[in-house]
N, C-alpha and C positions, 0 to 999 in steps of 0.2 A: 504493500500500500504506500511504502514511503516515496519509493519509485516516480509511483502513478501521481504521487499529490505533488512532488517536486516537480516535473514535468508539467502536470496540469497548470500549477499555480505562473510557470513561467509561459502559458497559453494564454495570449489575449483573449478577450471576449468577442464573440462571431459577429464583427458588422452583418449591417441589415442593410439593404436595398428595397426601394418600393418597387422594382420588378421591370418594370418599364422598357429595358434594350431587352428582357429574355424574353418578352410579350412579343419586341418586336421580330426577333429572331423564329421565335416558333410560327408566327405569321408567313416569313421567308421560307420558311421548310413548307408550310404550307400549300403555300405557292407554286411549291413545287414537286407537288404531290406526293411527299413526305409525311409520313405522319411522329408528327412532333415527341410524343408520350416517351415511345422509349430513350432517345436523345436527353430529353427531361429526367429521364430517372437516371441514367445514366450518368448522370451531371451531380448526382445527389438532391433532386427535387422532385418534385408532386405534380402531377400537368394540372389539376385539380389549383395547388398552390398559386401557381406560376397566373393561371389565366384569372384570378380573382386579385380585383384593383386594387382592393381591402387588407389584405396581407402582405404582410412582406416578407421578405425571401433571402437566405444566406446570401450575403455580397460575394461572398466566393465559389459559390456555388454558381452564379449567374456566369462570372469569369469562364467556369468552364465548359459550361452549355455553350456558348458562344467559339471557342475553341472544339467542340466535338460537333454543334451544327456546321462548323468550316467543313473542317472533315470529309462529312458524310456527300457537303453539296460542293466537294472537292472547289471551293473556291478560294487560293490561297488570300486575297483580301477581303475578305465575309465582314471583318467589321469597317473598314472602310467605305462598301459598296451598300454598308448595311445605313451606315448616318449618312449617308448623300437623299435616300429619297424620303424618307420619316417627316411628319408634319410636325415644328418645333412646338407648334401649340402642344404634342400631345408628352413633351416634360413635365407638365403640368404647373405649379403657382408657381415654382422657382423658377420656368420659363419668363410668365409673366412679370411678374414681380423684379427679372430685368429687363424686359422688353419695354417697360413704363419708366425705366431710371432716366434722368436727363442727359446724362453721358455715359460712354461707355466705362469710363475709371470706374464710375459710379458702380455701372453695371456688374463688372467682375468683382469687384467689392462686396456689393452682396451676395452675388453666386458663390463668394467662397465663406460667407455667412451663415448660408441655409444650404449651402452645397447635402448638409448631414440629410436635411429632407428626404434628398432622391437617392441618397448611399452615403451610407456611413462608411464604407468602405476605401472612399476619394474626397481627398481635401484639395483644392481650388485654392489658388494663390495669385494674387497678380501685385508688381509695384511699375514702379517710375524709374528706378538705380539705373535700371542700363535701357535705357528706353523704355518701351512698354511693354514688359515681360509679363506674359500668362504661363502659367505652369500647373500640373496637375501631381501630386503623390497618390501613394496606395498607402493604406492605412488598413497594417493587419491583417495583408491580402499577399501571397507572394508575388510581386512584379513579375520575378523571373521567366514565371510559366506563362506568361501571357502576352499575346500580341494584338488578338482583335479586338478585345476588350477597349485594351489602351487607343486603337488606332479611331475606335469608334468616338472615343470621349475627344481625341484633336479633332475629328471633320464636324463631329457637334460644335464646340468650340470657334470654330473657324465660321461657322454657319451662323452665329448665332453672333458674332463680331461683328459679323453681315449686316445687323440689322441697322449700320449707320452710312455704309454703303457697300453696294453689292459684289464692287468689283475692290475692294480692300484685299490685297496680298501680306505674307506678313515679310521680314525681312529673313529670317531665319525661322525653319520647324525643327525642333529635334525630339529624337526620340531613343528612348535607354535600349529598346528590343534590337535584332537584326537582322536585317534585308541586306540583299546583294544591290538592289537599286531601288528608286522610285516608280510604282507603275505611271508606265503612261496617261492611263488614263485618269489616273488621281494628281498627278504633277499636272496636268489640265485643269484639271479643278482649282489644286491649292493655289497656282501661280508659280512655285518655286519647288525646286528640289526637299529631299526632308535626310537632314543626319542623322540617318542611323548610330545605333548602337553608343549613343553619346550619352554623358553623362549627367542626366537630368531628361525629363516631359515637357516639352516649354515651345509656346511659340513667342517671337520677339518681332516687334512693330516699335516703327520710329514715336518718341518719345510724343509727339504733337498726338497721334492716334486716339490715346487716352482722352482728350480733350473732343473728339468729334460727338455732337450730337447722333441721340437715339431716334433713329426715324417713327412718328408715333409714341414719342415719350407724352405722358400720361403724369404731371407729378403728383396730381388730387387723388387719382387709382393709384397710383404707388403707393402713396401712404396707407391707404385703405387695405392694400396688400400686404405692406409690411408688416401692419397687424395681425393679419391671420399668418404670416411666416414665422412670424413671433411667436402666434400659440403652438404653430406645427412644431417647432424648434423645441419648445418646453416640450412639448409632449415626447420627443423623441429623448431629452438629455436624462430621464430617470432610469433609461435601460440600462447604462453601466453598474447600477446599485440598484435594478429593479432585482424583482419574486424572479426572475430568467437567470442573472447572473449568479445568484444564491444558490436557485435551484442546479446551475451546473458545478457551481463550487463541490455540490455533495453528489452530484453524480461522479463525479474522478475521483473521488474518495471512495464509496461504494463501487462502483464497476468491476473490481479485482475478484472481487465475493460473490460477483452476481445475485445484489443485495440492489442495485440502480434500479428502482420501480417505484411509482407515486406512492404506496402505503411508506416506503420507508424515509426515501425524502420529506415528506409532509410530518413525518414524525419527528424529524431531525431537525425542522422548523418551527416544531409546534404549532399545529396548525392539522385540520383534519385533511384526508383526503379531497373530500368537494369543496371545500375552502381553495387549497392549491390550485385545485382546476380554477374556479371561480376567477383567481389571484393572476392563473395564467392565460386565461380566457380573454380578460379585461389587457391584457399586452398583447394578443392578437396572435398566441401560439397555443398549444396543448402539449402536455407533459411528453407524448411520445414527438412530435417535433424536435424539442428541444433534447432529448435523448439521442436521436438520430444524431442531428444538424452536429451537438457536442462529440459523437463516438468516431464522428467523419473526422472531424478537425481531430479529435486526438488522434484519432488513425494515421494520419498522413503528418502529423508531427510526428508521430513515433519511426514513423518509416524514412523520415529524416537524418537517423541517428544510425548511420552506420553500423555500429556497435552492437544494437538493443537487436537481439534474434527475434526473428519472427514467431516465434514460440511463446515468449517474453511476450510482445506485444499483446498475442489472442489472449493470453492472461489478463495484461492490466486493461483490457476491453471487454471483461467477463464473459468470454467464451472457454470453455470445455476443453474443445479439441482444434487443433491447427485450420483443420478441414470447412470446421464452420466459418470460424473467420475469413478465413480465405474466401467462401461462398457470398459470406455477405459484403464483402469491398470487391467484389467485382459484379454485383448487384449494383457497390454503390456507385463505382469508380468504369466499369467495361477492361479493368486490369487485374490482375492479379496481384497481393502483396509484392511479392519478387519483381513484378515485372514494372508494378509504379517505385519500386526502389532503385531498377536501372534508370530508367527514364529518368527521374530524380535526378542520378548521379551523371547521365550524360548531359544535363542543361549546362 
């Protein structure tokens, strides 16, 4: 148990995403006569989860739906082709809410205010120091595994810079992942080449840019917006010390024992069984959610560790035998333990 708690405790807490690019992605698979379900579970989500606007959805989990919908629709730029046709309206208030700002300084200003809204998993930055730097982090997400993700969140970005004038380039794109070149037909879009494999997410525009009016800036609806961004915002910042974070603290502790079930959680909070549900209902998950979503993330930290056998592992994940674990991360993952610890080791 010591193990599993030392590890767990050095586990962040699973950003949340309101779902929004995996909605769009399963629409593309759609599209294209695909059917979305298995992709979605195979990503570690719910198609159930995913299509309901009302819940929200591991941030890292969406990452890799977006990475396995590429895949399947063999498109090496899937996130990039995927933010080019999307109606910006449908980000929802965080769209708006800088679509109404007077300038754009303004605008990315807030975007990286309420950015946590649409995903807690990406923090939004923007200054003035070296002109007009926008930049995007991962937060609690690993970078390393992902491309379309990230590639979607620049042509958003780019799009959505747009809305002071259409034909705005930036001076420099860079980007931390790597490609051998820019495609054609997104270096048409962007205006300019994009560095790869560089050291930071950032796009950089002449320092004057910041200062261009927002076409359809709105500053009486901004206010009006920024109120409701303000309640969205509260309402999202109690999950780091909400009934979910509690609740997984005692699940890495239980898991070893195959003791991780709501009677004994709820016991170990004081609090009854339908109380917890109640507790957990009211944060927009249910105790086997947060069971899963928790066993995935321990799962692929622990497969991280070189060291820790996979034997080890099915233990502090309270499974029995190698075999069942194994059965359920390629349920969750479409890999096998072994085979997500090379892939792992070859990034």
């Amino acid at each position: 148990m010591k193990a599993a708690t030392r590890v767990a405790s050095a586990l962040p807490s699973i950003p949340s995403s309101a779902g929004g690019i995996a909605r769009l992605a399963c629409a593309r698979l759609r599209d294209a006569q695909v059917d979305p379900a298995p992709i979605v579970s195979a990503a570690g989500l719910e198609i159930d989860d995913v299509e309901d606007h009302k819940r929200r959805i591991d941030a890292r989990a969406q990452v890799r739906l977006l990475e396995l919908a590429a895949r399947e629709l063999q498109d090496d730029c899937f996130g990039l082709h995927l933010a080019q046709g999307f109606e910006l309206g449908e980000i929802g208030l965080l769209y708006y809410v800088m679509a109404s700002s007077e300038h754009l300084v303004d605008a990315l200003q807030i975007g990286g205010r309420y950015c946590a809204i649409n995903n807690e998993g990406v923090r939004l930055r923007s200054s003035l120091d070296r002109g007009f730097a926008i930049g995007f982090e991962y937060v609690n997400i690993d970078r390393s595994s992902d491309r379309h993700h990230a590639e979607f969140w620049l042509v958003a970005l780019i799009r959505i810079c747009r809305v002071t004038d259409g034909r705005l380039v930036p001076k420099q794109i860079k980007l931390k992942h790597s490609r051998r070149e820019t495609p054609s037909d997104v270096r048409s879009l962007l205006g300019c080449e994009i560095e790869f494999a560089a050291d930071s997410d950032e796009l950089l525009f002449p320092s004057r840019i910041g200062a261009l009016p927002v076409v359809g800036a709105d500053l009486h609806l901004n206010r009006m917006l920024l109120q409701y961004a303000d309640e969205a915002l509260l309402n999202r910042a109690p999950r780091r010390s909400s009934v979910q974070s509690r609740v997984e603290g005692h699940i890495a502790q239980l898991l070893p024992h195959g003791k991780a079930n709501a009677e004994a959680v709820a016991r170990r909070l004081g609090m009854s069984r339908r109380t917890l549900a109640r507790a957990l209902s009211s944060e927009g998950v249910d105790f086997s959610d947060v069971l899963k979503a928790f066993r995935i993330a321990l799962a692929r930290h622990y497969l991280e560790d070189e060291e820790l056998p996979i034997s080890k592992i099915a233990w502090l994940l309270g499974y029995s035998e190698v075999s069942s674990f194994t059965h359920a991360f390629v349920r969750w993952t479409g890999l096998t333990p072994r085979a997500y610890r090379s892939s792992n080791g070859d990034r």
